[in-house]
LUMKE-437427 format. One record per atom (N, C-alpha, C): residue in three letters; x, y, z. Coordinates in steps of 0.05 Angstrom, whole numbers, plus 5000, padded with zeros to 4 digits. Layout:
LUMKE-437427
ALAXYZ/...
***
This chain:
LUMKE-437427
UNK547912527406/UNK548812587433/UNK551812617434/UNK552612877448/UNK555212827452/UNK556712577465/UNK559012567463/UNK561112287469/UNK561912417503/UNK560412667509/UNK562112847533/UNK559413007546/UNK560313087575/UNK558813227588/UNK560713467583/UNK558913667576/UNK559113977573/UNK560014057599/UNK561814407593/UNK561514507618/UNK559114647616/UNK557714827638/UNK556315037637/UNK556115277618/UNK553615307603/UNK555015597589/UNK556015917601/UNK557016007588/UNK559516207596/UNK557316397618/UNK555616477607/UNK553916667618/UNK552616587642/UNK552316257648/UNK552316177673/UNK553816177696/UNK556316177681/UNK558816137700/UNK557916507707/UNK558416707693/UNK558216977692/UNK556516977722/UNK554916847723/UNK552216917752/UNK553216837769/UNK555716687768/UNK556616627804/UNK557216767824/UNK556617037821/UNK557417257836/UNK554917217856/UNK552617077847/UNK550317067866/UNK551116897902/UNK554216757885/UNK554416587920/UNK554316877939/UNK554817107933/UNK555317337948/UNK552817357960/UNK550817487953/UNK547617587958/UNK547117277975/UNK548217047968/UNK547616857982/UNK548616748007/UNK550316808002/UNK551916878035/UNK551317098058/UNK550817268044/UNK548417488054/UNK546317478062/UNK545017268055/UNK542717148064/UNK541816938084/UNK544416828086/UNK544316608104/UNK545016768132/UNK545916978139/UNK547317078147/UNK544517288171/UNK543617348150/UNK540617468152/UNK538817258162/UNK538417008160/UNK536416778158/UNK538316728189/UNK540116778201/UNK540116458218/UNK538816488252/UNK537216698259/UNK536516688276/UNK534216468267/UNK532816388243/UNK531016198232/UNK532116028235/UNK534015998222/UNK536815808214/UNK536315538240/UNK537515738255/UNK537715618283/UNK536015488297/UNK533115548291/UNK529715368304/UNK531015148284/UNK531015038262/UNK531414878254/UNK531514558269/UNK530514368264/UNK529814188275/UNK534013938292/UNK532913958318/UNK535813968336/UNK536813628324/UNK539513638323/UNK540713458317/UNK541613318343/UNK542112958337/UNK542312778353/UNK545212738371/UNK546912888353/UNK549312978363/UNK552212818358/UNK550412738333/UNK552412558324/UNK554712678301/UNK556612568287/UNK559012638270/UNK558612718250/UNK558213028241/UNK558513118208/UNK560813088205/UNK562013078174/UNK564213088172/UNK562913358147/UNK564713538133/UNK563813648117/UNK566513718101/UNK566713608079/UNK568513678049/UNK569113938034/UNK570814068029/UNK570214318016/UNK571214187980/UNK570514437968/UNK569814467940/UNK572514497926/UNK572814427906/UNK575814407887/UNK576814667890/UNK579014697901/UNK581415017899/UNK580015147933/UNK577914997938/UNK576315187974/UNK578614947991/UNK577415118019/UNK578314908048/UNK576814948062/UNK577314978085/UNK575814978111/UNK574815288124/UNK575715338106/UNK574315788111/UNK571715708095/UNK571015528078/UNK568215588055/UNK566315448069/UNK567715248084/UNK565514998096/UNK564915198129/UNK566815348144/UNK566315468166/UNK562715538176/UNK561615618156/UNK559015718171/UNK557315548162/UNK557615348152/UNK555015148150/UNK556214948181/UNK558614958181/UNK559114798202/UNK558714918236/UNK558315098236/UNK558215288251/UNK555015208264/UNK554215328236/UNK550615308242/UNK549715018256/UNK551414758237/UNK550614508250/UNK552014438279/UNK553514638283/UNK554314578318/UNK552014798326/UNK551114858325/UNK549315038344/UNK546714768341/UNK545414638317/UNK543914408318/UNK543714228337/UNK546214188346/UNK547814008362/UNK548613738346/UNK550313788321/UNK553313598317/UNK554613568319/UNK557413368327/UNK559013498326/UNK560613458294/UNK561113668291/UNK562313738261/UNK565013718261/UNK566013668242/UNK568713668236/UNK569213838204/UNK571713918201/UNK572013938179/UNK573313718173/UNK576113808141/UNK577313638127/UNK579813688135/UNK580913928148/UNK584214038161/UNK586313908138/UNK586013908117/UNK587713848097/UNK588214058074/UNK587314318080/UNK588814528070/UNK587014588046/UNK588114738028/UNK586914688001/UNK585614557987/UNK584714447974/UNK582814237955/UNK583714297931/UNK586814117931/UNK587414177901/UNK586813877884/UNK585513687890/UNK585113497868/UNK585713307889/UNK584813017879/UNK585812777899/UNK588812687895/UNK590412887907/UNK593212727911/UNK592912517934/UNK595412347937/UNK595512137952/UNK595212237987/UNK596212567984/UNK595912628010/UNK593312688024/UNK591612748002/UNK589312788006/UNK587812618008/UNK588412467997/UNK586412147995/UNK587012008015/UNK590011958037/UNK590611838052/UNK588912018084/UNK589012278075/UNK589012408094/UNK585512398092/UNK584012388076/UNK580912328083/UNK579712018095/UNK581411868093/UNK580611598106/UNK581711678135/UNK583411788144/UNK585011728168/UNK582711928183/UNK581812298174/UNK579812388181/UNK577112218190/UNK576312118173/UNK573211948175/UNK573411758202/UNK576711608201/UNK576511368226/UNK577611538243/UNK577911858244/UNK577511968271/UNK575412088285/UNK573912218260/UNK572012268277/UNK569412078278/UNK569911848267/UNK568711608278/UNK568911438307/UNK572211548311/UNK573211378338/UNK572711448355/UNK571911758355/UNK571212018380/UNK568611938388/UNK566811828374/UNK563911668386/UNK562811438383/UNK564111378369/UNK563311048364/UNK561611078340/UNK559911338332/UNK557811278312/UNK558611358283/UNK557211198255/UNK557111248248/UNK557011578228/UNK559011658206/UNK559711888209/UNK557312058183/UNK556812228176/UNK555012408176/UNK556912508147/UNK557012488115/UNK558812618102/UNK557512888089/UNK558613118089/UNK557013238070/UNK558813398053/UNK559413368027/UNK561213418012/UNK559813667984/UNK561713867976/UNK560714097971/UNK562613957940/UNK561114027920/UNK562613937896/UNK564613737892/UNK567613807888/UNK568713547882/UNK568813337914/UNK568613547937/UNK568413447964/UNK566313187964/UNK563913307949/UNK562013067949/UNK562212767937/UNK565012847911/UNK565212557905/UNK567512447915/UNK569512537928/UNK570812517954/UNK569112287978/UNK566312507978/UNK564312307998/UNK563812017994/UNK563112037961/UNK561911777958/UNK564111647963/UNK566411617956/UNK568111507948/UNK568611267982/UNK569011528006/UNK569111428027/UNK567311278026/UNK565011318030/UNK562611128038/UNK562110848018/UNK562810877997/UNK564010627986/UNK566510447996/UNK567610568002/UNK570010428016/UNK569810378042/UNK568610498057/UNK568310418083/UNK565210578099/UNK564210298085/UNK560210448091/UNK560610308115/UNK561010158140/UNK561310118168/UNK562410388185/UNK564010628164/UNK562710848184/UNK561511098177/UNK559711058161/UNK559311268148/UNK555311258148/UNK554511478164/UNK551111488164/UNK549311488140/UNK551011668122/UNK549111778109/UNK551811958082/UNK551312058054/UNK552412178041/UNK550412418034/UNK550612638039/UNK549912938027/UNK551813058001/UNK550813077981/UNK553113187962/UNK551613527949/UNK552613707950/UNK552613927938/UNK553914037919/UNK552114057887/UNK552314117863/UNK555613887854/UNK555413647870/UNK558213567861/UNK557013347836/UNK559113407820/UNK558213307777/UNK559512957797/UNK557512737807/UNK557212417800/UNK558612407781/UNK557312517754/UNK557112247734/UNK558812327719/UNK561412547724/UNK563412657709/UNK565612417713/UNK567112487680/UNK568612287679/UNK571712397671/UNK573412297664/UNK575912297649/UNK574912427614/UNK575312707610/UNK574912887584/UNK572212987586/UNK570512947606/UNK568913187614/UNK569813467624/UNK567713647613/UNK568913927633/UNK567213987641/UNK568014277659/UNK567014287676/UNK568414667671/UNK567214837687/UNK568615167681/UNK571415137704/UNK571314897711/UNK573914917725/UNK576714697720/UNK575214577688/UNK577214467682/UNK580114477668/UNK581114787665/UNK581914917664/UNK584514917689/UNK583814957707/UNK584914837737/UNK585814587734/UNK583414477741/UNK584114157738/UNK586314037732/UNK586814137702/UNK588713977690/UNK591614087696/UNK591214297698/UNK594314497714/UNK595314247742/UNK593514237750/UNK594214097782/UNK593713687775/UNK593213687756/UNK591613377746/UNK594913197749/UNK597813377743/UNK599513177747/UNK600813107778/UNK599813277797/UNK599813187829/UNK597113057827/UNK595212877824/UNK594412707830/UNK593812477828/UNK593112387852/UNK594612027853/UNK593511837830/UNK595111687822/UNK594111547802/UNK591511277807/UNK591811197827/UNK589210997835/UNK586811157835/UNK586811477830/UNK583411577835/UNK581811517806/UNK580811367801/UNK580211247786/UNK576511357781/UNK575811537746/UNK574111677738/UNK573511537710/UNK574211357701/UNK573811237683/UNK571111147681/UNK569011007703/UNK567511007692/UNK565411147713/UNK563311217695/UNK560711417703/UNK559611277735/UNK559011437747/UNK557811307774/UNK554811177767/UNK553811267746/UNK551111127739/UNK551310767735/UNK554410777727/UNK554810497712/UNK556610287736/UNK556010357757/UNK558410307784/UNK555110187795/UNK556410057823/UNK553909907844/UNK553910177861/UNK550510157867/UNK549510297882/UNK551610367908/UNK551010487921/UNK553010637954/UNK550110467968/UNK551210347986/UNK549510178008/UNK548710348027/UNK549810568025/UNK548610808054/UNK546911018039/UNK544811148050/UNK543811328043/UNK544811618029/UNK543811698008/UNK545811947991/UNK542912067977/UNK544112387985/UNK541812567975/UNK543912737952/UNK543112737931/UNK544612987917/UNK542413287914/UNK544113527922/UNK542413737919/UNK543613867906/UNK543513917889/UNK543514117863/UNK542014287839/UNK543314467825/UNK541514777821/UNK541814737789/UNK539014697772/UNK539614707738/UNK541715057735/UNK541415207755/UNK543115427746/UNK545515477752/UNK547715247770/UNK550215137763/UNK550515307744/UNK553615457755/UNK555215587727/UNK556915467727/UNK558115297756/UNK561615107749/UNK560814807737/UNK559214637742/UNK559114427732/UNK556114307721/UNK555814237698/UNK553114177685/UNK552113957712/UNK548914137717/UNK547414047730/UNK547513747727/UNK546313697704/UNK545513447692/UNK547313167709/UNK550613287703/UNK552513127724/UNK552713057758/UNK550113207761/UNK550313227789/UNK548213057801/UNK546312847778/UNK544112657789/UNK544812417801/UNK543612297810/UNK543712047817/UNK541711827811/UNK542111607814/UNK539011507810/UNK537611407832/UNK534911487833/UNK533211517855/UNK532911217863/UNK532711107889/UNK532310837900/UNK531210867928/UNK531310707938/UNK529410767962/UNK530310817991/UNK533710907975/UNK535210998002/UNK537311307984/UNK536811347962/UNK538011567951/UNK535811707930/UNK536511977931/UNK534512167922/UNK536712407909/UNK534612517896/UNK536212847885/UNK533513017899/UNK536013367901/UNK533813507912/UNK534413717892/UNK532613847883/UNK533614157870/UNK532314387880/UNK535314627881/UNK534314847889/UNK535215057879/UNK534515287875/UNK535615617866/UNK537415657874/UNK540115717853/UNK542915867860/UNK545215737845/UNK547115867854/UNK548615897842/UNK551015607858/UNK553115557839/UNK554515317850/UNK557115377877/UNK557515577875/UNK559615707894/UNK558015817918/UNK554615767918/UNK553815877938/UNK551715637955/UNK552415447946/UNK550215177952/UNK551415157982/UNK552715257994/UNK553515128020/UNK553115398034/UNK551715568029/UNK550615778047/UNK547915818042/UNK546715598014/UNK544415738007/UNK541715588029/UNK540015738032/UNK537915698047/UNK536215498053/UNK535615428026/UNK534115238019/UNK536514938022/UNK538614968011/UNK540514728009/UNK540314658038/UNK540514828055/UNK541014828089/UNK538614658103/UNK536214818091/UNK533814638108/UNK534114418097/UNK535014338073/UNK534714038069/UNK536313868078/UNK539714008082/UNK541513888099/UNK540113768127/UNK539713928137/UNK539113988165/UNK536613828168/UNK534813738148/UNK532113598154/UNK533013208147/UNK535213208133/UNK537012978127/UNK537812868150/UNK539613078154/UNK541012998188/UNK539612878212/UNK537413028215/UNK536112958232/UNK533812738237/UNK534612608210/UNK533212278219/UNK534312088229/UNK533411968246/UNK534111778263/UNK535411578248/UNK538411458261/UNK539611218248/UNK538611008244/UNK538910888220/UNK536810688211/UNK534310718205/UNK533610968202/UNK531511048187/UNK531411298172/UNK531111238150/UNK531311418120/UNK528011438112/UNK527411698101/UNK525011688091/UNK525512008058/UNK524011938039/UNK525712148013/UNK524812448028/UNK526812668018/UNK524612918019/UNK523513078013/UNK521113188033/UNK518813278030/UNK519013488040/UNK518613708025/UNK519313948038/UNK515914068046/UNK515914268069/UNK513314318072/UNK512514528057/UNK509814428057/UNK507814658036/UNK508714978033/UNK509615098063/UNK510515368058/UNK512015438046/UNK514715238034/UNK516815218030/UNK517315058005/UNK514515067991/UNK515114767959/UNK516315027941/UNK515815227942/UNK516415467917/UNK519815537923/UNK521015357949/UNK524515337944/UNK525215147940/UNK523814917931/UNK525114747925/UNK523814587895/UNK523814687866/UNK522514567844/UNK523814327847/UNK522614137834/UNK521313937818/UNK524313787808/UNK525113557825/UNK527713487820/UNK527513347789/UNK529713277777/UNK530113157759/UNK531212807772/UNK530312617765/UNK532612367767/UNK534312337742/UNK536712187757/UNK537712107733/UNK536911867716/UNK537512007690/UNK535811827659/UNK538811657654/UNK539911427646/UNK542211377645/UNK541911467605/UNK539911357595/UNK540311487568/UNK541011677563/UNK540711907580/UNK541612227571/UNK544112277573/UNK545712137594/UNK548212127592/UNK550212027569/UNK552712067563/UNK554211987542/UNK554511617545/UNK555011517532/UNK555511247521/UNK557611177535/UNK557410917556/UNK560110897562/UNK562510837537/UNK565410927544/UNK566810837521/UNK568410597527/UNK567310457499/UNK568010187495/UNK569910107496/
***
């Protein structure tokens, strides 16, 4: 076994042009979109993806204010890596749009956004409902890649030194709040495999068709968002997608901690 999580191979990365046709689609879908089961009206927060902002997260957030949430984005510009401004500036977000209702906040984070998510909800699970993460690599570490680590490391000397990747989230304590990971074996930016969790009786993985640049418009990612959301606080149940609908969503994988690399000693 390798000592490292792989990036994606090249010809995967090559298919990401599909977030297009997939954006296209959602676009086509939302008079559907929209029956979707109504939300309680409580606080999404929603994360964008390493080098995205708040233009990539716009129409998923959009759609969940028509649900009735209220949504927020991240208003911190870019997503160039966890600098200190960023990291200061996502706690101060969370205890705002926590303060605006009193309730518990709603995270749903799009790749590195998602481990952004956990991170909050580890640190402060008193306001945080629930964690959603999309195609974001968990269990990536310090000399893993990824097709965007390349980037990464360009921008890796603006960020803050306490963000701390050393060790695998498999090998860390569970997140005390509920966390769904949904992610696609056909990821071209970050090996699927990095994107599991381990299943418990308040966290699950979901998998679905597409591409990694397009998980936050894709169809299937959405109904499951959106069927997440809409369970009542303090009550979690795993999901079950309906029978019309099992041929969008195969056959999740959990995470195996053996298949992963060896922690280093």
């Amino acid at each position: 076994m390798s000592d490292n999580i792989s990036a994606p191979p090249i010809w995967m990365t090559a298919l990401e042009y599909r977030a297009i046709p997939e954006r296209v689609q959602m676009s086509g879908l939302l008079p559907l979109l929209r029956r979707l089961p109504k939300g309680d009206g409580h606080p999404a927060l929603v994360l964008p993806g390493f080098t995205a902002g708040d233009q990539s997260t716009e129409p998923l957030r959009r759609l969940l204010r028509d649900l009735g949430y209220r949504t927020y984005g991240w208003g911190l510009g870019t997503n160039v890596g966890p600098t200190q401004r960023i990291l200061d500036g996502l706690f101060a977000r969370l205890e705002r749009a926590h303060a605006r209702t009193g309730e518990p906040v709603s995270i749903i984070g799009w790749s590195l956004g998602g481990i952004y998510a956990r991170e909050l909800a580890r640190a402060r699970p008193d306001l945080v409902r629930q964690v959603i993460t999309l195609g974001s690599p968990i269990q990536m570490i310090d000399n893993d890649a990824s097709s965007a680590s390349r980037v990464w490391d360009m921008l890796s000397k603006y960020h803050a030194a306490g963000f701390d990747r050393s060790a695998r989230e498999a090998d860390r304590p569970h997140l005390t709040v509920p966390t769904t990971s949904i992610y696609s074996r056909t990821d071209g930016v970050v090996n699927w495999k990095a994107c599991l969790i381990r299943r418990t009786d308040h966290s699950e993985n979901i998998r679905v068709f597409g591409s990694h640049c397009g998980l936050g418009f894709n169809s299937a990612a959405i109904y499951a968002i959106s069927d997440r959301l809409a369970q009542s606080e303090g009550e979690w149940d795993p999901f079950v997608a309906p029978w019309y609908l099992r041929g969008a969503f195969p056959c999740a994988t959990d995470l195996d901690r053996s298949r992963l690399p060896a922690p280093v000693a």
